[in-house]
N, C-alpha and C positions, 0 to 999 in steps of 0.2 A: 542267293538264288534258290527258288522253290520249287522243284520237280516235281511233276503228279505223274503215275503210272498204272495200270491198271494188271492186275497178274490172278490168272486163276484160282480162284479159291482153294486156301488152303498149301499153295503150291509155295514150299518155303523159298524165299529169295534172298540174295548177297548183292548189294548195290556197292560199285567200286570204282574208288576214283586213280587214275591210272599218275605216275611221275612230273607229265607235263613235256615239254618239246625243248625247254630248256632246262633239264634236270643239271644239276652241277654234281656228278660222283665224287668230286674232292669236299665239298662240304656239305654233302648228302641233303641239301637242298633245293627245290623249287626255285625257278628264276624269273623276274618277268625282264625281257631283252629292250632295254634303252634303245635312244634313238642312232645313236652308235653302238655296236653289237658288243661293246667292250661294257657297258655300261649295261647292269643287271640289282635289280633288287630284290632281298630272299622273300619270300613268302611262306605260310600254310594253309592248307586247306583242312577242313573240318566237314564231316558228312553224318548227318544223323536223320535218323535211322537208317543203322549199316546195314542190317538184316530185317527179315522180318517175314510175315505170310501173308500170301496173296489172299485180296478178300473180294473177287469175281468182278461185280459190276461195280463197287465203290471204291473209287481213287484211294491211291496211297501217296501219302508227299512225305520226300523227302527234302531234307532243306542243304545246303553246300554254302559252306562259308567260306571267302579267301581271307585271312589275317596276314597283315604287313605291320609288324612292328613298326614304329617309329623312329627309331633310330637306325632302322634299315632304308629308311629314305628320307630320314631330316638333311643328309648334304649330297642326295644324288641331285643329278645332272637334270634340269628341266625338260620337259619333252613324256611324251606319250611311249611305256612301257609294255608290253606284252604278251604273254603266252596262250597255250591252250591245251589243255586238258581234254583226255578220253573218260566220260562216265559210262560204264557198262554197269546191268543189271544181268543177271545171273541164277538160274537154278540153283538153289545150293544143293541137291542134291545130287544133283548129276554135271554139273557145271558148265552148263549148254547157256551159250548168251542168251537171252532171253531181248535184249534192246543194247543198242548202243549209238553212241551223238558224241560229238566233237561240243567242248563249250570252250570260247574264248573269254580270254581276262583282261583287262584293260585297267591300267593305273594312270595318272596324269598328275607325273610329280610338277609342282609349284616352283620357281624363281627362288631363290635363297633368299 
């Protein structure tokens, strides 16, 4: 996914992506929830550029990547997985939100 934002020139920023709704604190993992709530596959997310300065009227993008190993869903369960994630953008210097949006994730594990 590739985010554009627009932030005051100059005005340093911290874009941060939040645990997710199925966080698992036993295996300090991200979840996406199967079609049976028992049923979960781990995932990560990746966010580049994490910080950075506002440059007024020209967009900034950021990109958000979600990675699902493959052997965290070669023998899950068929059926449509999913979570969603808080992206907040941030002052970094004073720590005042600056923006925040909900993004949802969607995986669609395959038949064995």
């Amino acid at each position: 996914l590739t985010v554009q934002f627009r932030c005051t020139r100059t005005t340093p920023y911290r874009f941060e992506v939040d645990a997710g709704r199925h966080f698992d604190t036993g295996t300090a993992s991200r979840q996406l929830r199967g079609p049976d709530d028992d049923d979960a596959i781990a995932y990560s997310l990746e966010l580049a550029p994490g910080t950075g300065e506002g440059r007024g009227s020209q967009p900034v993008t950021a990109t958000v990547t979600a990675i699902v190993r493959h052997a965290d869903y070669e023998h899950a369960d068929p059926g449509a997985y999913a979570d969603v994630v808080g992206l907040t953008l941030r002052d970094a210097r004073s720590g005042k939100v600056l923006a925040h949006e909900e993004l949802p994730l969607r995986l669609v594990a395959p038949g064995h």
